[in-house]
N, CA, C and O atoms as a DFTB+ gen file, in Angstrom:
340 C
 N C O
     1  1     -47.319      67.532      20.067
     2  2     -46.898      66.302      20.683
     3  2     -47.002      66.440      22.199
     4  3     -46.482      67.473      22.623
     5  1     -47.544      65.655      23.100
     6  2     -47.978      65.651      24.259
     7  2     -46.467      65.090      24.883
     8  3     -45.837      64.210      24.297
     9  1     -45.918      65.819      26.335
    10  2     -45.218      65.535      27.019
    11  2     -44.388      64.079      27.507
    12  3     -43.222      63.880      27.845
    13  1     -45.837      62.989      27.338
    14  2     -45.116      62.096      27.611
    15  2     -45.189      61.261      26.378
    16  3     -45.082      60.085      26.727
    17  1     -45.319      61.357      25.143
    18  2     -44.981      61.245      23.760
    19  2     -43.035      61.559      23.693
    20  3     -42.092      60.844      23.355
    21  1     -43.155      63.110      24.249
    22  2     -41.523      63.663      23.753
    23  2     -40.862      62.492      25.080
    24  3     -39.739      62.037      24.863
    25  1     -41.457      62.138      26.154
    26  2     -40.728      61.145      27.225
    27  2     -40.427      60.014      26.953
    28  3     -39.434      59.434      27.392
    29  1     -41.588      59.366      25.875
    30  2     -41.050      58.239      25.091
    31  2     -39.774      58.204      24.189
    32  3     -38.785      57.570      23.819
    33  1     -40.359      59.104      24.122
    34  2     -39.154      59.425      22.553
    35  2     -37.544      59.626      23.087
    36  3     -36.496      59.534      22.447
    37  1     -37.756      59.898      24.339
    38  2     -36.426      60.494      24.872
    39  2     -35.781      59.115      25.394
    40  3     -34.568      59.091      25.189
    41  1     -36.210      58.138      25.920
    42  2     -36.207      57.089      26.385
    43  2     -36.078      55.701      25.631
    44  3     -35.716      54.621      26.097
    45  1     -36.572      56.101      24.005
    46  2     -36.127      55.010      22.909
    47  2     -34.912      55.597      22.410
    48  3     -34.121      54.698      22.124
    49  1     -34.246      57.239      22.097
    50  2     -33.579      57.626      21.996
    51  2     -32.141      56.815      22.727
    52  3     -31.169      56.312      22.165
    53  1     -32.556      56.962      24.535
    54  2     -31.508      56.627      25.290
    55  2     -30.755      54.812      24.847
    56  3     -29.632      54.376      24.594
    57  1     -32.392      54.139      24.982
    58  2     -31.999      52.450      24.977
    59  2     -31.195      52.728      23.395
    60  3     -30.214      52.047      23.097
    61  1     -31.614      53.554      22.668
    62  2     -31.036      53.221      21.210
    63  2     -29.640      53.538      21.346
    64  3     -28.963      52.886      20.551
    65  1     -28.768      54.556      22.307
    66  2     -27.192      54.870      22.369
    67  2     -26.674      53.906      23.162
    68  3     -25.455      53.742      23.108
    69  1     -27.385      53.162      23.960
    70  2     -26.600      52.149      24.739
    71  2     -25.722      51.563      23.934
    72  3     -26.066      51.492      22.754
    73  1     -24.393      50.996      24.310
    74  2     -23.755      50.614      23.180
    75  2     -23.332      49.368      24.052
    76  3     -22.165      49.151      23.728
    77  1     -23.640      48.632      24.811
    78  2     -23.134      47.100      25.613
    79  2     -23.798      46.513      26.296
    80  3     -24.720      47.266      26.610
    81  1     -23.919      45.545      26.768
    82  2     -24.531      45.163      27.752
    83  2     -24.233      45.647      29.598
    84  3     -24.983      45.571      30.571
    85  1     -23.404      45.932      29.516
    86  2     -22.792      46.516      31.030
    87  2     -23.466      47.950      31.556
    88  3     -23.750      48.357      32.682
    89  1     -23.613      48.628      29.995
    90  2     -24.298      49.958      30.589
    91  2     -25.917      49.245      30.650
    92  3     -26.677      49.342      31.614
    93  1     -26.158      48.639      29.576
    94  2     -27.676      48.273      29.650
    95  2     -28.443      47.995      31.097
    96  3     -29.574      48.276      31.494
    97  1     -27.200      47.248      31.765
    98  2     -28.156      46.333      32.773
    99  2     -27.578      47.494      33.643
   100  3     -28.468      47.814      34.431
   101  1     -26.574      48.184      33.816
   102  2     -26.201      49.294      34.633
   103  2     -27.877      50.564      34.113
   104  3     -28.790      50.862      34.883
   105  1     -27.803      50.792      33.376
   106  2     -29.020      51.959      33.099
   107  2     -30.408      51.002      33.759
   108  3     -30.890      51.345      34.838
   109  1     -30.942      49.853      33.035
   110  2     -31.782      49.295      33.945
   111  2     -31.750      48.827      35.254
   112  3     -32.840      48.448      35.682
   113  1     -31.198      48.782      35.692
   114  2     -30.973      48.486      37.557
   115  2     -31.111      49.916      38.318
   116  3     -31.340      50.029      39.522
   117  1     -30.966      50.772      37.587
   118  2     -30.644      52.301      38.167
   119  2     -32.125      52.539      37.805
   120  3     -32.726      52.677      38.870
   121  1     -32.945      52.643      36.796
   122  2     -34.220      52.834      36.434
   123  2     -35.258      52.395      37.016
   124  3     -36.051      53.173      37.546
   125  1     -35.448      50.960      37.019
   126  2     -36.337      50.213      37.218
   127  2     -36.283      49.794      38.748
   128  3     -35.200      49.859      39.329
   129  1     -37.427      49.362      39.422
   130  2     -37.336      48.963      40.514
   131  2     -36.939      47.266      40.736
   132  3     -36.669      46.423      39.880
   133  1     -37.009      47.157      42.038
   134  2     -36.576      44.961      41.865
   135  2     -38.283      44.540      41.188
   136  3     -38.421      43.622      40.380
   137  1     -39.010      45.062      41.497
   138  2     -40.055      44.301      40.870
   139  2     -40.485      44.710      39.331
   140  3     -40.907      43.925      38.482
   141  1     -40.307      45.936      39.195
   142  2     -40.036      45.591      37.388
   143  2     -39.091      44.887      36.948
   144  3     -39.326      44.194      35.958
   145  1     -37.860      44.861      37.505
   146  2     -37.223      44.115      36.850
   147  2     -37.356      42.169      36.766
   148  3     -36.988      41.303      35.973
   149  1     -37.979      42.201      37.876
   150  2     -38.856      40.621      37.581
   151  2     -39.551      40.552      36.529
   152  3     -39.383      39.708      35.649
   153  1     -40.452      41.495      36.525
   154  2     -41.681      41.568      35.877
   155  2     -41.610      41.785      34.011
   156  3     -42.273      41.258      33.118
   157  1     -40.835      42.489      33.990
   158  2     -40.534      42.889      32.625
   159  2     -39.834      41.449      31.686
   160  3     -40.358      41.015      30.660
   161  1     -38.501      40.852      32.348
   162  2     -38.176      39.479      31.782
   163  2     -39.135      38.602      32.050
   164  3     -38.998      37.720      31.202
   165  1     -39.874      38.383      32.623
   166  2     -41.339      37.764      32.873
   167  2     -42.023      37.711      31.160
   168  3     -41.806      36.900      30.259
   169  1     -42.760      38.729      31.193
   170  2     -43.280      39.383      29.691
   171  2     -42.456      39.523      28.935
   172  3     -42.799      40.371      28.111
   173  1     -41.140      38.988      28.680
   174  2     -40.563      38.376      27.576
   175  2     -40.922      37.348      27.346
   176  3     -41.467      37.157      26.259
   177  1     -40.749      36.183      28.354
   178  2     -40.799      35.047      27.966
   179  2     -42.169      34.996      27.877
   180  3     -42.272      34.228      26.920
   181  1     -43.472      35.314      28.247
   182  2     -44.439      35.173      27.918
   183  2     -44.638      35.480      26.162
   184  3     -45.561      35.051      25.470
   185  1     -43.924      36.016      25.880
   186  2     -44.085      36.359      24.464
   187  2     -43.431      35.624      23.555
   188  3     -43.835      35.587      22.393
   189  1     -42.337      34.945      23.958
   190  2     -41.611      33.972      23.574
   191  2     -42.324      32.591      23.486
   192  3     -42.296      31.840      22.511
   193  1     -42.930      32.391      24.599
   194  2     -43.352      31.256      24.643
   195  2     -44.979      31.537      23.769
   196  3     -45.240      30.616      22.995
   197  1     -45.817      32.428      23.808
   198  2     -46.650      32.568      23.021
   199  2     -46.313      31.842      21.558
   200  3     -46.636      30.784      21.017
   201  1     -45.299      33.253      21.138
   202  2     -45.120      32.869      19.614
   203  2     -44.244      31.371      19.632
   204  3     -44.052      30.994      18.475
   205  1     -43.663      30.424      20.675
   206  2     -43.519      28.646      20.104
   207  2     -44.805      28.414      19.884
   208  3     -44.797      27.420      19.158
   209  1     -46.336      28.848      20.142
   210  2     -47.160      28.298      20.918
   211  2     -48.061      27.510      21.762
   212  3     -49.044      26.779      21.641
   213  1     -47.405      27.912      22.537
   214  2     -47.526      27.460      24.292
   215  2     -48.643      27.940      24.502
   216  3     -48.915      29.105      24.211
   217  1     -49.705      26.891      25.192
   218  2     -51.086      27.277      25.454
   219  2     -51.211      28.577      26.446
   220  3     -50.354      28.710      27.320
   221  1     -52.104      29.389      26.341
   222  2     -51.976      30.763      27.230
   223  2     -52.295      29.723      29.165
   224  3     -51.682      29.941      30.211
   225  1     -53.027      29.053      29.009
   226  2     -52.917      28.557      30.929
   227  2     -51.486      28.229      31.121
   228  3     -50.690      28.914      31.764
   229  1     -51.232      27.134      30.513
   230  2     -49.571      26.823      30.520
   231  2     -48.919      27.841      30.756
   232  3     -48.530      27.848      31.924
   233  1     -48.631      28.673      30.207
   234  2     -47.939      29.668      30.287
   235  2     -47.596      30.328      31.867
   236  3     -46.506      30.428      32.430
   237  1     -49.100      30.770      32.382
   238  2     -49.622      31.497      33.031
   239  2     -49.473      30.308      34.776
   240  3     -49.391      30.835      35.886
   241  1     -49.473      29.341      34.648
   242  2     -49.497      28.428      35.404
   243  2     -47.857      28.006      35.746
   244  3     -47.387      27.756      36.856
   245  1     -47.023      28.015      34.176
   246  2     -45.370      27.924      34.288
   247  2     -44.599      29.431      34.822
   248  3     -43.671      29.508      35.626
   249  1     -45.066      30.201      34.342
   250  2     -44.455      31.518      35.001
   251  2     -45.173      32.136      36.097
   252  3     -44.656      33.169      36.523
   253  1     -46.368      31.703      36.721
   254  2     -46.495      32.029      38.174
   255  2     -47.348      33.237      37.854
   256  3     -47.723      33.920      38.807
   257  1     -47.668      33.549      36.738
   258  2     -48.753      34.878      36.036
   259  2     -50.276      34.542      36.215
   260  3     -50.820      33.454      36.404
   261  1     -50.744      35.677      36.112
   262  2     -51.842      35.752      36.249
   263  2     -52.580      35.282      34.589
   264  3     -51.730      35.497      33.724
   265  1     -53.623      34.836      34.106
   266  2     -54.169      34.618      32.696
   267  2     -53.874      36.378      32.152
   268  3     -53.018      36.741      31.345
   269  1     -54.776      37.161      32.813
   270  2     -54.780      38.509      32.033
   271  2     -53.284      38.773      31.513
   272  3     -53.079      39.311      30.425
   273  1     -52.207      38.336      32.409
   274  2     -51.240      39.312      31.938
   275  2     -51.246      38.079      30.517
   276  3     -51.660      38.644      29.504
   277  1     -51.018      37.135      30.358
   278  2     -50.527      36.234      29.034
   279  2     -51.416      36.594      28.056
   280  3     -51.095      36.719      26.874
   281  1     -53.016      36.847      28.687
   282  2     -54.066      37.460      26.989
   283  2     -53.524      38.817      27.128
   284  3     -54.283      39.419      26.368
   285  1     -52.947      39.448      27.460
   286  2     -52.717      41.054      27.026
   287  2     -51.437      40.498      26.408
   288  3     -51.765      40.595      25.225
   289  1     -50.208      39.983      26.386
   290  2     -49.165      39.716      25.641
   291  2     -49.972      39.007      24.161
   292  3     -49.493      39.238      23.050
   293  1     -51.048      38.263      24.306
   294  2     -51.505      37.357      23.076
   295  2     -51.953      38.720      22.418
   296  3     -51.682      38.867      21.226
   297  1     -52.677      39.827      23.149
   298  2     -53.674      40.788      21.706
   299  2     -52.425      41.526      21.768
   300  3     -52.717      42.689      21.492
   301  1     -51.173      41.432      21.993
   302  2     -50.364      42.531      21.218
   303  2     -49.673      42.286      20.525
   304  3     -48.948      43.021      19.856
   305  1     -49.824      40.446      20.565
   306  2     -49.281      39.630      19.421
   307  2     -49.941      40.026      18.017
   308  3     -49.379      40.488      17.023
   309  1     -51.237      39.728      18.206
   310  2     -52.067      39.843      17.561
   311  2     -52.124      41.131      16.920
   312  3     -52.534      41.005      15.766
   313  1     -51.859      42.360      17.243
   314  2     -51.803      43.604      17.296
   315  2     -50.434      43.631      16.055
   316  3     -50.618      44.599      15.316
   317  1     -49.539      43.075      15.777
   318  2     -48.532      43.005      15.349
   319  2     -47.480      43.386      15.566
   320  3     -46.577      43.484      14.735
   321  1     -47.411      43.749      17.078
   322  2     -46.044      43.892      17.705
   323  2     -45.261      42.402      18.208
   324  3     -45.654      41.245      18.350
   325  1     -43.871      43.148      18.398
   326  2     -42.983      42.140      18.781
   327  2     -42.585      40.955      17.823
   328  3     -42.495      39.768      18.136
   329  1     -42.329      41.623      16.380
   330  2     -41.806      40.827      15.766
   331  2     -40.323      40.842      15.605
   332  3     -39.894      40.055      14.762
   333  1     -39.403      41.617      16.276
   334  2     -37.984      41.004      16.415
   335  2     -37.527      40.245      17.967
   336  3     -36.477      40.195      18.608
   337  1     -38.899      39.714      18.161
   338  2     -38.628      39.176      19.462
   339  2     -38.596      37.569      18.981
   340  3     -38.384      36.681      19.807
């Protein structure tokens, strides 16, 4: 298993003990920078709004995104992730 395999793993481990929302947004604010943290609830709702579906320009035109980032959320739709989203 390659290093940043066991880094993943250590890191789904962590989000998985969180037990509230207070540490959550406390562990992400401490992690992430101000612009991931834009960026990341960004690519929620892009995925959200995908699966109502919401045309990919729309999208991309309502959240201030670029097209690429909304077709990379569509092929990972497609891909079959993000189904408890």
């Amino acid at each position: 298993m390659s290093k940043n395999n066991d880094q993943l793993n250590d890191l789904i481990e962590l989000f998985l003990s969180i037990k509230n929302r207070e540490e959550m947004k406390d562990f992400l604010l401490g992690i992430l920078t101000p612009k991931e943290l834009e960026e990341i609830p960004t690519r929620l709702s892009i995925v959200k709004m995908l699966k109502s579906g919401t045309p990919q320009h729309e999208i991309a035109s309502e959240l201030g995104v670029g097209i690429a980032t909304v077709t990379r959320g569509s092929a990972e739709l497609k891909r079959g992730r993000f189904k408890t989203v």
